[in-house]
N, C-alpha and C positions, 0 to 999 in steps of 0.2 A: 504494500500500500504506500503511496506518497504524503509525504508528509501534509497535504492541504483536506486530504481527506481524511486522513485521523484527526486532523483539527476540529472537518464540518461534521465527524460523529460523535467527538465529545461533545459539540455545542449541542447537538441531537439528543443526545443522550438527559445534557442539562436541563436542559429545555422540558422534555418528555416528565424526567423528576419534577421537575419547578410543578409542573401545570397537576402533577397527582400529589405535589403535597397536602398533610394533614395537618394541620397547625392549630392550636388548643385557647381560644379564645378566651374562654371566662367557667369558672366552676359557681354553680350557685344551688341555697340547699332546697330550695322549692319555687316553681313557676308555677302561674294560670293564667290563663287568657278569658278564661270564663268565670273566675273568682277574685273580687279584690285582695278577699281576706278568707282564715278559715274559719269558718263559724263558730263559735263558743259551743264549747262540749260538741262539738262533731266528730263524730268518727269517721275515720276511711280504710276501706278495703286495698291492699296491694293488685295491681291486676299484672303484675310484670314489667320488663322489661319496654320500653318505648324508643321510637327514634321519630324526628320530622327531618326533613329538608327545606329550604327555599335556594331560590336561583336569582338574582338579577338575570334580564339580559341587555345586549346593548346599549339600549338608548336608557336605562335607568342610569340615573348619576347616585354618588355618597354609596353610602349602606347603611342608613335609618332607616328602621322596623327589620330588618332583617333577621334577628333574633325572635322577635315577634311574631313574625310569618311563619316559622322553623317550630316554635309552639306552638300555634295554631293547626301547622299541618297534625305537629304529633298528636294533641287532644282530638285532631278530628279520625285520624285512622283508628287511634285507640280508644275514644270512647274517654278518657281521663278528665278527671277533676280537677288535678296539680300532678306536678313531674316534681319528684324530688331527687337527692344526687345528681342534678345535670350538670352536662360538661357540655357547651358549646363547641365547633371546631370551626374552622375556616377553612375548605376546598375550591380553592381557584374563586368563582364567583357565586359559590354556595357559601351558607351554613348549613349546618347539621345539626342536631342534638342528640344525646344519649340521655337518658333517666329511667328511674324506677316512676310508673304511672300508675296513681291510686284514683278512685272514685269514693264519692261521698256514701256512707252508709244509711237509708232513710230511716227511722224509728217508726 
């Protein structure tokens, strides 16, 4: 190989990393998108494991609500009252989330 093509595949290479990095935004110990707060003497059920995404594309500018959206998705695939343990991450022009997702228990 010539030396300008081992250069154009490490940059390949960089590049290909750079765009799947995982990068760890913010840990927090409970979200809701559907709850200010948690209600006095409420209980809640553990339902498992959760995750949301959101995306920009293009033409969006910043990344305000992005976090917000990334909750939203998760409460709506899971059904959840609050996420607790979450860990945000940054993927390229995602967020993600990780958490444990509980729902409120009725009386």
């Amino acid at each position: 190989m010539r030396k300008s093509q081992i250069i154009l595949s490490l940059i390949a290479v960089a590049f290909l990393g750079g765009c799947a990095m995982k990068t760890k935004i913010l840990d927090a110990s409970a979200v809701s998108m559907k709850h200010h707060y948690l209600p006095e003497k409420a209980k809640m059920k553990s339902i498992g494991e959760v995750t949301g995404e959101f995306c920009t594309d293009s033409s969006q500018e910043g990344q305000i609500g992005l976090m917000d959206e990334a909750i939203k998705d998760a409460q709506a695939k899971s059904k959840a009252d609050f996420i607790t343990n979450v860990t945000f991450y940054s993927t390229g022009q995602c967020v993600t989330l990780e958490g444990t997702g509980h729902t409120l228990v009725k009386k």
